[in-house]
C-alpha positions in Angstrom: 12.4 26.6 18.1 15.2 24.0 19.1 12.5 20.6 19.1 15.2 18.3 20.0 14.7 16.1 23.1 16.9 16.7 26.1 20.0 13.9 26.9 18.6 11.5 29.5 20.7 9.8 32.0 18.4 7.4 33.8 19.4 6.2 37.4 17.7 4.7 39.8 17.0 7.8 41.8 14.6 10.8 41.0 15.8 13.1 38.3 15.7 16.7 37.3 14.2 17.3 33.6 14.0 20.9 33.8 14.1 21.7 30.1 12.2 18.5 28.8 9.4 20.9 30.7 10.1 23.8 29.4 9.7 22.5 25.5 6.9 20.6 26.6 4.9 23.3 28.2 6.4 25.5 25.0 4.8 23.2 22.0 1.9 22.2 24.2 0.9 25.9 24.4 1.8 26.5 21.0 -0.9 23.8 20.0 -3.7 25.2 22.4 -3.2 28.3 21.2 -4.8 27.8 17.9 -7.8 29.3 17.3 -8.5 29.3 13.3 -9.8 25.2 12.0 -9.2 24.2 9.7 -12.6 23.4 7.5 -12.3 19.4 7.6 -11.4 17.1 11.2 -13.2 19.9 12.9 -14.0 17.2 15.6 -11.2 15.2 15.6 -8.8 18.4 16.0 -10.9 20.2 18.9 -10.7 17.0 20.6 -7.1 16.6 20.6 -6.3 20.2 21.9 -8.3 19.6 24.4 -6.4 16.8 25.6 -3.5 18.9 24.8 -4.9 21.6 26.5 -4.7 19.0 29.5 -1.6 17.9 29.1 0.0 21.2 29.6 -1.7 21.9 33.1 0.1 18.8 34.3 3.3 19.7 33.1 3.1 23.7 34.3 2.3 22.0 37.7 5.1 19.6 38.1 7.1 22.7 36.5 6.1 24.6 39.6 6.5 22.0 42.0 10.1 22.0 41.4 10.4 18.4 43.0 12.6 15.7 41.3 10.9 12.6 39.0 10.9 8.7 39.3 12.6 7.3 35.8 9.3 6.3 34.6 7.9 9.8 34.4 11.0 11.0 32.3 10.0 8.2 30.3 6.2 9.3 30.1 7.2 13.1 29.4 9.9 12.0 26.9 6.9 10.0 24.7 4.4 12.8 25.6 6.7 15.3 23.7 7.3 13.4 20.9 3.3 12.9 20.5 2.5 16.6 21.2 5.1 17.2 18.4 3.2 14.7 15.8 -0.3 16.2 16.5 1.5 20.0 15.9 2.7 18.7 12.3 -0.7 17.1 11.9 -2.6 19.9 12.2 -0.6 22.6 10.7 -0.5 19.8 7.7 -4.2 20.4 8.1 -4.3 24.0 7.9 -1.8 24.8 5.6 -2.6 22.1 2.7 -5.7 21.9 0.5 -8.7 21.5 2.1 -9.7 19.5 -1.1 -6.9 16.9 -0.6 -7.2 16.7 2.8 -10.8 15.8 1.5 -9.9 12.7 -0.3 -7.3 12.1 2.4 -9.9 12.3 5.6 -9.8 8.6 6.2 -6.2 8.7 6.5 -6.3 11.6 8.5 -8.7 10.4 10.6 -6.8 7.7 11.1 -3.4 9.4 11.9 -5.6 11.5 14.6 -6.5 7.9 16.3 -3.5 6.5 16.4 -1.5 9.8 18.1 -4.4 9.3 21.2 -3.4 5.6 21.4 0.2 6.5 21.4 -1.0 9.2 24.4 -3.0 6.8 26.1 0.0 4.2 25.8 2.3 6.9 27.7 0.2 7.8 30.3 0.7 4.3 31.2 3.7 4.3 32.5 2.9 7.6 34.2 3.5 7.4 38.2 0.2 9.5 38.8 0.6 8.4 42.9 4.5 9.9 43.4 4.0 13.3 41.8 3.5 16.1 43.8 0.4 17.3 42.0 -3.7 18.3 42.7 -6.0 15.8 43.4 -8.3 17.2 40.5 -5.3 17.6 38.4 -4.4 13.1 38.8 -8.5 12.6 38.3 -8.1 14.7 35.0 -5.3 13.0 33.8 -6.4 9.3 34.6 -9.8 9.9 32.7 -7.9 11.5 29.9 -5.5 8.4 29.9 -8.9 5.4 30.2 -10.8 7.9 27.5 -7.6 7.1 25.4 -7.4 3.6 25.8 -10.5 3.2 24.7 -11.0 5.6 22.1 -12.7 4.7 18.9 -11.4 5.8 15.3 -13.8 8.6 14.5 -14.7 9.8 10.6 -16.7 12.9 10.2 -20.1 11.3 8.1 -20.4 15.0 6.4 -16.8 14.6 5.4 -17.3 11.1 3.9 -20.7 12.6 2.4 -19.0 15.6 0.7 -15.8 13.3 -0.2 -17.9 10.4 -1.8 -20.1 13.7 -3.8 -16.4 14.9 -5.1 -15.5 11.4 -6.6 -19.0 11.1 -8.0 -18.2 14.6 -9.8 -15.1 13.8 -10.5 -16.2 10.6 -12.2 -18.5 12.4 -14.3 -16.4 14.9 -15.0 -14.2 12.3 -16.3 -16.9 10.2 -18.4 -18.6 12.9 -20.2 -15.2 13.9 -22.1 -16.5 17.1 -21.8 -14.8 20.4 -20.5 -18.9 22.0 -19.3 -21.2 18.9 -17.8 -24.1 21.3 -17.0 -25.2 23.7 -14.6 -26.6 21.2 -12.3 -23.5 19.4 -11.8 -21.4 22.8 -11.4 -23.8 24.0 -8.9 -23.0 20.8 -7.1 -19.8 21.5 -7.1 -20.0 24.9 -6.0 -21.6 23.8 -2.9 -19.0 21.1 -2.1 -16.4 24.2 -2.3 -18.5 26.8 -0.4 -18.9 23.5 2.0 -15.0 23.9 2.6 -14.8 27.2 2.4 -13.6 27.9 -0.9 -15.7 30.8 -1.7 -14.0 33.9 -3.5 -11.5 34.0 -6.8 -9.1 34.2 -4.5 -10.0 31.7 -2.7 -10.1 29.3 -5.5 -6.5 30.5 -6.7 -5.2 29.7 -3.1 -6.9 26.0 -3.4 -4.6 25.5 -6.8 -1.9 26.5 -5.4 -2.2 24.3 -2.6 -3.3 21.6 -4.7 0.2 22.4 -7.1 2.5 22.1 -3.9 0.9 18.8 -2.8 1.3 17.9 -6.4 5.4 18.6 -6.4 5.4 16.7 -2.9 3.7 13.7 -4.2 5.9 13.8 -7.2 8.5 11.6 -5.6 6.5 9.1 -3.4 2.8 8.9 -3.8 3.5 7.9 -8.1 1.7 8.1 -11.2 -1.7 7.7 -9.9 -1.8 10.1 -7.1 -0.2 12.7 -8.8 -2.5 12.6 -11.8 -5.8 12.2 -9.2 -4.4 16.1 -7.9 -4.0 17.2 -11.4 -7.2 16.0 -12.5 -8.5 17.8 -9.1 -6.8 21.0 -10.4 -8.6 20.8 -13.7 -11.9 20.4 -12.3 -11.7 23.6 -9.6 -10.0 25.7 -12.7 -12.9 24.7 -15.1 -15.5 25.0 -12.0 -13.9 29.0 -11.1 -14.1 30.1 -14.7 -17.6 28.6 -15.2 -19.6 29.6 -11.7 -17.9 33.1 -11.9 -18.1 33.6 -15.5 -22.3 33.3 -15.2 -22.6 35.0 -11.6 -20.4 38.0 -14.0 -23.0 37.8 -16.7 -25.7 37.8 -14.2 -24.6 41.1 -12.8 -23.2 43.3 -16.1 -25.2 45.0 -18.8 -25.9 43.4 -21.8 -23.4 45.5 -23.5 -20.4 44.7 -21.7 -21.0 41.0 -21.7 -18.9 40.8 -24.4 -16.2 42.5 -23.1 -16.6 40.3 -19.3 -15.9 37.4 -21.7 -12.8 38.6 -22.7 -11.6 39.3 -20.2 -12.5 36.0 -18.4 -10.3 34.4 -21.3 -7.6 36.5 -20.6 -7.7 35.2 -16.8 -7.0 31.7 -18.0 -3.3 30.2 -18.7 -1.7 30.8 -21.8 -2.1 27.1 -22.5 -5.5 27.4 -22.3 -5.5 29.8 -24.6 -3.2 27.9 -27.2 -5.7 24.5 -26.7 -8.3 26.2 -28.9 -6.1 24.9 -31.9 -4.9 21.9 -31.0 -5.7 19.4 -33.7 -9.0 17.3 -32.2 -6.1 13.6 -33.3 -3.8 15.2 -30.7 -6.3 15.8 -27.9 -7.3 12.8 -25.6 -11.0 11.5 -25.2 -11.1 11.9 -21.8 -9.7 15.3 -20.8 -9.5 16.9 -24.2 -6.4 18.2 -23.3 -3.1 17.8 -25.3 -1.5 14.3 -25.2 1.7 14.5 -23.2 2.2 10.5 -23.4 -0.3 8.6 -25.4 -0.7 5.0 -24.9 -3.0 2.5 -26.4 -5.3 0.2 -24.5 -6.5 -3.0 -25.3 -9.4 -2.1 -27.2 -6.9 0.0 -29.8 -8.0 3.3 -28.8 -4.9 6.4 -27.6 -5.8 8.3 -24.7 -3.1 10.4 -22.4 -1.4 7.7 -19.9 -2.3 10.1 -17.1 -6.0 10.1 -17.5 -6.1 6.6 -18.5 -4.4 5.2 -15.4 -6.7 7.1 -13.4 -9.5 5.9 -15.3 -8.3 1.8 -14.8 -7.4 2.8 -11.0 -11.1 3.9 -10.2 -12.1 0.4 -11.0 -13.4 1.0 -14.8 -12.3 -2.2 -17.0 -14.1 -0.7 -20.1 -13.0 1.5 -22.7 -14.0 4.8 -22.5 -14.4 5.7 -26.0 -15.9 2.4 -27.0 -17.0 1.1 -24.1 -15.8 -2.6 -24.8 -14.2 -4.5 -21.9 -10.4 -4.3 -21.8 -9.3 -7.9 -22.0 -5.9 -6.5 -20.0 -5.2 -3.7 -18.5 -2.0 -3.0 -20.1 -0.9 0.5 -21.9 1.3 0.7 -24.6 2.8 3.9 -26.1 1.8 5.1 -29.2 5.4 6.5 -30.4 4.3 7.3 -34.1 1.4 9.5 -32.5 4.0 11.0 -29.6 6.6 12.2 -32.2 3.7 14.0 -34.4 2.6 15.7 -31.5 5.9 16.8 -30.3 6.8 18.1 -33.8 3.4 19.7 -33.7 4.4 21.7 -30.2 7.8 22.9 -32.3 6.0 24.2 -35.1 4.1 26.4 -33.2 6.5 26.8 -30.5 4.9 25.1 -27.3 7.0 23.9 -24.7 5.9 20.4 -23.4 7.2 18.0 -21.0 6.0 15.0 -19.3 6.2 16.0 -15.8 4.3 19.3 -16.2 0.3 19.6 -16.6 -1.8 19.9 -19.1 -2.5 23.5 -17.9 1.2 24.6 -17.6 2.3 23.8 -21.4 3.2 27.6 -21.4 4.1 29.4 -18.3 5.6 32.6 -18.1 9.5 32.5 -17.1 9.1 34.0 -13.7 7.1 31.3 -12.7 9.1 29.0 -14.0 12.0 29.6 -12.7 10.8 29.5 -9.1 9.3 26.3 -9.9 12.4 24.8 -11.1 14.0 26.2 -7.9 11.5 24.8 -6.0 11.8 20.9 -7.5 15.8 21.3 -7.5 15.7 18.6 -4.2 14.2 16.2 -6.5 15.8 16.3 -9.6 18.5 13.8 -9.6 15.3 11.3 -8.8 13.1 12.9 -10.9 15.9 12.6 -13.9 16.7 8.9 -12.9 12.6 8.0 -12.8 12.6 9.5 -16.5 15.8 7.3 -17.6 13.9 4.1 -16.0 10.4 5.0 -18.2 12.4 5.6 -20.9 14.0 2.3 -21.0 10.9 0.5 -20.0 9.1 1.5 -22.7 12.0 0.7 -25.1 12.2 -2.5 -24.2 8.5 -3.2 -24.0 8.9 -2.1 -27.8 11.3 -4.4 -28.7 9.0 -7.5 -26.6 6.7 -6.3 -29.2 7.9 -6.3 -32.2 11.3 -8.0 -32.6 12.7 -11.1 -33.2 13.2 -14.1 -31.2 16.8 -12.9 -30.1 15.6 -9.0 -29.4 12.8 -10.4 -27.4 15.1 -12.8 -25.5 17.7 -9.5 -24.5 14.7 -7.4 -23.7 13.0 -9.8 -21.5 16.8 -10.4 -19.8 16.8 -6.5 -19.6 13.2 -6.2 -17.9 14.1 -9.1 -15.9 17.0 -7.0 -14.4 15.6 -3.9 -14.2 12.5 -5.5 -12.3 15.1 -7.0 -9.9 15.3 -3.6 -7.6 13.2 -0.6 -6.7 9.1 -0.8 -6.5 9.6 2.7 -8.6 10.9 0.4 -11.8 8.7 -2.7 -11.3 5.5 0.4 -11.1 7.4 2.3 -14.6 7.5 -1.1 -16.2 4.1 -2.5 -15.9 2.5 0.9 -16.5 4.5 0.7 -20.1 2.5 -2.1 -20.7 5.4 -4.9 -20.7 3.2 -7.9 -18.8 1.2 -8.9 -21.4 3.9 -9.5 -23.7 6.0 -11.4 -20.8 2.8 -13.4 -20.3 2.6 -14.3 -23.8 6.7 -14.9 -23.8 5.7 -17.9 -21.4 4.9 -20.3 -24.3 8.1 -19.6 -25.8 9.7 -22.6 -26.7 13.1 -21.3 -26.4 14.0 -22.0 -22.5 15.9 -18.6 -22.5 13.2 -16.7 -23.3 10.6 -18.8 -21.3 13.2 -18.2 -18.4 13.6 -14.6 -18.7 10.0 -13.6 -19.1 8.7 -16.0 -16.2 11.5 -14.4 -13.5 10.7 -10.8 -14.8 7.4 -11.3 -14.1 8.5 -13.0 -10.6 10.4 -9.7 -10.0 7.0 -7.5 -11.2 4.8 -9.3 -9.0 6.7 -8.0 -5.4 4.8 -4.5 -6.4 1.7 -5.4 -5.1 -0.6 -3.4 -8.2 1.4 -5.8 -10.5 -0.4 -8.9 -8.5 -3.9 -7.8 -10.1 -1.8 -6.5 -13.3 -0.8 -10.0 -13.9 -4.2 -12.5 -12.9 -5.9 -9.8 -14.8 -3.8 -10.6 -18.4 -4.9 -14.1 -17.8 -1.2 -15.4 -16.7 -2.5 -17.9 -14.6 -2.8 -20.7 -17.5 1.0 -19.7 -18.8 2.5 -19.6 -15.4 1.2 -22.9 -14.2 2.0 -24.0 -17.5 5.8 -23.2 -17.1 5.7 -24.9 -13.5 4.5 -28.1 -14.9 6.8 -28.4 -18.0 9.0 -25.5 -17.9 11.8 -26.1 -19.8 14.6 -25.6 -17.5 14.6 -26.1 -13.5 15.3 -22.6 -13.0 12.2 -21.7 -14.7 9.3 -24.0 -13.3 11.1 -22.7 -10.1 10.3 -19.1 -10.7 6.8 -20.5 -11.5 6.3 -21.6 -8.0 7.8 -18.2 -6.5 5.4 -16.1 -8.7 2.4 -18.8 -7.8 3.9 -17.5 -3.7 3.9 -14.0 -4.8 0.1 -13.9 -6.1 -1.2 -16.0 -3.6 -0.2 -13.2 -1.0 -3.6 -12.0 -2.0 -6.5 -14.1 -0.5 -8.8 -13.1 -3.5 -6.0 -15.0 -5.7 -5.4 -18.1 -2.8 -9.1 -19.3 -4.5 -8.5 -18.7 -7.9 -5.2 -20.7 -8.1 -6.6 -23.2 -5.5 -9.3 -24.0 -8.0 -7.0 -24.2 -11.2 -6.8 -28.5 -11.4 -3.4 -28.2 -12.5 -1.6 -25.9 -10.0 -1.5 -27.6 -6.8 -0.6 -31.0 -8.5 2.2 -29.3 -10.2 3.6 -28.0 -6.9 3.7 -31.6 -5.4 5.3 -32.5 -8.5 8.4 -30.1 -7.5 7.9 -30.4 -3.5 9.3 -34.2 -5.1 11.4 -33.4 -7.8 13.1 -30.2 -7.9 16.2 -28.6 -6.2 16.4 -27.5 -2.6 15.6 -23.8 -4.1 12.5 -25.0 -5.6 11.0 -27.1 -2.8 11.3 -24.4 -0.5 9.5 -22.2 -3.5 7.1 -24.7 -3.7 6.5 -25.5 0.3 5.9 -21.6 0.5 3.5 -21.5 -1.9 1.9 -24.7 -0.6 2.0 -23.2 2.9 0.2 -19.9 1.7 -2.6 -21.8 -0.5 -3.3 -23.9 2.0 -4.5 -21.3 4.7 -7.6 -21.2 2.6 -9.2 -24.2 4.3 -10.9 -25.8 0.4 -7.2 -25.9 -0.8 -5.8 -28.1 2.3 -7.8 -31.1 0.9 -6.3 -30.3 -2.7 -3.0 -30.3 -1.4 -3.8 -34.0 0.6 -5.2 -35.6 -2.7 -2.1 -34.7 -4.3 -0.3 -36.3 -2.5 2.1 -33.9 -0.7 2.3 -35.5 3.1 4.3 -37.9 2.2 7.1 -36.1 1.0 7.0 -33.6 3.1 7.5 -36.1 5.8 9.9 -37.4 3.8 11.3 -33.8 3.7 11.4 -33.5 7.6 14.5 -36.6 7.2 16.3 -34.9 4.2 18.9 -32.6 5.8 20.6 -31.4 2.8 17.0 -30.2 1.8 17.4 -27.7 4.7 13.5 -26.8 4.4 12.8 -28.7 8.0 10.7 -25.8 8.9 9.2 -25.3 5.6 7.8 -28.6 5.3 6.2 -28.6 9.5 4.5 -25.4 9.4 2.8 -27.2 6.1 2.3 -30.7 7.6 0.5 -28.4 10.8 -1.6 -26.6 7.9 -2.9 -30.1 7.0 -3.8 -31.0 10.1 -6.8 -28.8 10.1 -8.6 -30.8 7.3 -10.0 -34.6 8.0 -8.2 -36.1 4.9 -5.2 -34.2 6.5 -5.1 -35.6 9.6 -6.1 -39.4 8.5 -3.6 -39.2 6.3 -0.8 -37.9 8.6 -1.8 -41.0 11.3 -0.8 -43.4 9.3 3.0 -42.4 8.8 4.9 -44.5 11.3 8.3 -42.4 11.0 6.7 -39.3 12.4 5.9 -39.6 15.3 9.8 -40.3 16.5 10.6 -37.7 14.0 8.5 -35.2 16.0 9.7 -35.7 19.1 13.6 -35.3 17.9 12.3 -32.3 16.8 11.1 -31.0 19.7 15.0 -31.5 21.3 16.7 -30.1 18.0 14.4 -28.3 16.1 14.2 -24.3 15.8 12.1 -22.2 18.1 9.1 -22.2 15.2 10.4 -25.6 14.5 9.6 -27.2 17.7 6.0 -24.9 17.8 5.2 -26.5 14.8 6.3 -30.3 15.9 4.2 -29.8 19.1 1.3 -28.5 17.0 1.3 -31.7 14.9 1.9 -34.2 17.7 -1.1 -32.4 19.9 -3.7 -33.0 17.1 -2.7 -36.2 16.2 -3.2 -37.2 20.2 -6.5 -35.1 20.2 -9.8 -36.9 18.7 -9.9 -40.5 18.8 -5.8 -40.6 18.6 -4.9 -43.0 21.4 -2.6 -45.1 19.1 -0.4 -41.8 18.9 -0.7 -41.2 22.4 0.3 -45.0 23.5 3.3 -44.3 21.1 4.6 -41.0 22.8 4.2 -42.7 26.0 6.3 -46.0 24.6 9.3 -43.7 23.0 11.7 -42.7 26.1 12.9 -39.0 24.6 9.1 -38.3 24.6 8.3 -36.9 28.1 11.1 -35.5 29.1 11.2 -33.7 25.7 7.8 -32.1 26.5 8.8 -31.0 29.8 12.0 -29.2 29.0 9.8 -27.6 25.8 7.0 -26.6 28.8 9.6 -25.2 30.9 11.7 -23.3 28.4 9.5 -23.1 24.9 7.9 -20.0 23.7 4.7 -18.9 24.9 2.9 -20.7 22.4 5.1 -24.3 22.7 4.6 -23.9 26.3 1.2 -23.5 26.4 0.9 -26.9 23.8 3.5 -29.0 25.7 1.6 -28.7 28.7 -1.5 -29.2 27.5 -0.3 -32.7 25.5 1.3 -33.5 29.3 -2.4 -33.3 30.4 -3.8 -35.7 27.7 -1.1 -38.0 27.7 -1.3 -38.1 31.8 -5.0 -38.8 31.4 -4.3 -41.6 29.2 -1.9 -43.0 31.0 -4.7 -43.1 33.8 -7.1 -44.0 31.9 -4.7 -47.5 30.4 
């Protein structure tokens, strides 16, 4: 079906929309038409073709009225379609994908479910219920469907978080017992999660994999590392739990005698991998899935396991060692290349084909189904091919950071610093090959090109917002601050500053490096010294610390106000802005505002402000000048009222400010009038 929108022309008469109906009324039947659920958002999805279901009774009768629209119903109908179209995709996603993922996913879901009523609530605004020529029952219907979806609340099935939190615990333990069989308890668990969503028969366990391997190719491209390994590690589990639960309800119902033979032929069910696994060398296998290594990495306690189960492992929120059990002192993995190139000449002795984008399960597929895999991943394969060239270097370079000399380390660091410079893809591939540790420890170089390199690569990791807890967690914060205090060149305690801005986006991290006693000072110490580049990186990440209201007296005692007053006078500095929307931070803190009084250049400065100043400028300006009058600050006021530019600057900002400015300037008129009165 054609789903694009009809052309619009809107006048300022009434308008025929004859075929904007027509696909209307055509995908709102096709939605409440569906009859099979899908096994999870039961609730969520009735709900929604019932509104649906709604929906298309208006349209059929302004269909039959045949009577020309007001502008603002074309717009309505036009925003309806477009939301009747989103729920269609959303729930054939639901009934076509794996019920298992859409499991994991239900918060999401759930979510995506809300926001499409809003969205239909937020249309129905703008809906002229009083000029169409429809019912009476029909405009009651629709105006409680429009108020039921303004005020609708996000809704998560509890059984669905039940059975969702049960599959993580089994997954978990699945995971922790390095064990293919965990026990007929826990598989009987599992059973009941899969009857629970309506995986019941072989088949019906085949048609869950296959789902699970299409979502897997889909997420291949966008959803990363992690994702894609949680769905392979999803497909491992449901394989192991088919050939288990049906294995014993098989030896429950065949003769003694032909047990045997059952188990035979349940080996011959499995994948030819499988099959080949039984003699994989127990060095080549990794602790966790016991499956052949692919791309074994070491972890800080010194132990290999596959990067794909290992990065799941970390991303669950373990910080131990599976294996050992000791706390990982960094979360970083590095790959074991001696043990990688034994394993792949291992694979071409006994002739088994293994790649790093296929599954452990898949090391030996037959060609058919192959090739319609290949033809299926064609679309990607240019990215997929440019992903593998970006690992590939990454973990090249991480090599040379680790064992080379002073000059390899300074070109590799260069190189990382480059490659980190563009795409969240390369700054995820690079940290995942383990390279911030070593640029951490690069920070105490005491050659300033190295120092340099390693402090701006890690500047460039840290936009990738994983990398944030990547690089507090290999205990950076020391190093970093380090650099921005006595960095070798400019350039460097600079970067120092911008990464400090870059981790303090996360307000976990605002009180950690407000607490350090040598960061804060050490920003002051550039705000003063450095270039125009690096006071603005160091006003940033003043500006973000300071939201956290324990660092604003910090920032007071270290003397910062006065130059960033003396900022607000330096135009070649150019950070105006930078350094008000600070000083208005300050404010909120006593030692802030006592210390900001007793300037005698800013209050004229201010007020200038408020003529010249940028839109968030002159916000900012009013801000500062309406605390300083508010709480015992009748000097301040008797000063505005003495400077000539004052008043009528805070009427012209009251007349024509933003929204905010306006609402300031009038209420500093009000204070300053009463004042005035009160003098």
């Amino acid at each position: 079906m054609d789903m694009t929108r009809p052309p619009l022309v809107v006048s300022s008469g009434f308008l025929p929309v004859g075929p904007l109906l027509e696909s209307l009324i055509h995908i709102s039947n096709e939605v409440a038409s569906i009859e099979k659920f899908p096994v999870v958002q039961v609730k969520n999805l009735s709900m929604m073709i019932r509104r649906v279901k709604l929906l298309s009774s208006l349209f059929q009768e302004i269909q039959e009225t045949n009577a020309p629209l007001p502008p603002s119903s074309i717009l309505c109908l036009t925003e309806l379609f477009s939301v009747i179209r989103r729920v269609k995709l959303l729930i054939d996603g639901c009934k076509e994908g794996s019920a298992l993922w859409n499991l994991m996913q239900t918060d999401l879901i759930s979510n995506q479910y809300h926001v499409t009523v809003k969205e239909m609530g937020s249309a129905l605004d703008i809906l002229p219920l009083s000029l169409l020529k429809i019912t009476t029952d029909t405009k009651e219907q629709v105006e409680l469907l429009r108020k039921q979806a303004k005020r609708v609340e996000l809704f998560v099935e509890p059984r669905e978080i039940q059975r969702r939190e049960e599959l993580f615990l089994m997954m978990a333990s699945y995971n922790d017992r390095n064990k293919k069989n965990t026990g007929l308890t826990d598989f009987n668990k599992m059973k009941q999660i899969l009857i629970s969503i309506g995986v019941r028969s072989p088949l019906d366990f085949e048609e869950e994999i296959s789902k699970l391997e299409a979502e897997a190719e889909k997420q291949a491209g966008t959803g990363g590392l992690i994702v894609v390994s949680n769905i392979k590690n999803l497909m491992s589990l449901i394989s192991l739990s088919k050939s288990i639960i049906f294995s014993r309800e098989e030896k429950e119902k065949i003769p003694e005698d032909l047990k045997q033979s059952s188990a035979s032929n349940w080996q011959h069910d499995q994948s030819s991998s499988s099959q080949s696994s039984f003699n994989i060398p127990d060095e080549y296998r990794c602790p966790i899935s016991l499956d052949l290594m692919r791309d074994p990495v070491i972890v800080a306690s010194g132990h290999t396991y596959d990067r794909n189960s290992i990065s799941q492992w970390i991303n669950t929120g373990h910080h131990t060692c599976p294996k050992s059990a000791q706390r990982l002192i960094h979360m970083a993995l590095i790959p074991n290349y001696a043990l990688k190139s034994l394993i792949h000449q291992w694979c071409e002795e006994n002739n088994i084909t293994i790649t790093e984008s296929t599954s452990p399960s898949d090391l030996d597929r037959s060609s058919g189904k192959r090739d319609l895999q290949e033809k299926t991943v064609d679309h990607i394969s240019a990215t997929k091919t440019a992903s593998d060239a970006v690992k590939m270097t990454a973990e090249f370079l991480v090599g040379k950071l680790a064992t080379g000399s002073p000059d390899i380390q300074r070109q590799a660091a260069y190189e990382l610093r480059l490659l980190a410079k563009t795409g969240m893809e390369n700054r995820r591939m690079i940290a995942e090959a383990g390279a911030i540790p070593f640029l951490v420890t690069l920070l105490g170089s005491n050659e300033s090109r190295i120092q340099g390199n390693a402090v701006t690569a890690l500047l460039n990791l840290s936009i990738f917002d994983n990398n944030k807890i990547l690089i507090m967690s290999a205990g950076s914060l020391d190093s970093i601050v380090h650099v921005l205090q006595s960095g070798k060149t400019m350039e460097a305690r600079e970067n120092a500053a911008a990464t400090i801005f870059s981790l303090s986006m996360v307000d976990d991290y605002k009180v950690i490096i407000g607490a350090h006693p040598k960061a804060i000072p050490a920003l002051v110490e550039l705000l003063g010294d450095g270039t125009t580049a690096g006071k603005r990186d160091a006003a940033t990440a003043l500006f973000n610390l300071a939201v956290y209201n324990v660092n604003k007296a910090s920032v007071v005692v270290s003397g910062a106000i006065p130059l960033l007053i003396d900022l607000l006078m330096d135009d070649k500095a150019g950070i105006t802005d930078d350094a008000l929307a600070v000083l208005a931070l300050l404010l909120g803190c006593s030692e802030g505002l006592e210390e900001i009084r007793k300037s005698r250049v800013l209050v004229p400065l201010l007020i200038d402000l408020l003529r010249y100043g940028s839109p968030k400028g002159k916000e900012n300006s009013i801000t500062l000048l309406l605390g300083l009058c508010k709480d015992s600050g009748e000097e301040v006021a008797r000063r505005l009222l003495m400077n000539p530019r004052s008043i009528p600057s805070l009427q012209s900002l009251a007349a024509d400010g933003s929204l905010k400015a306006r609402r300031k300037a009038d209420a500093l008129l009000r204070l300053l009038n009463r004042c005035c009165f009160q003098s």
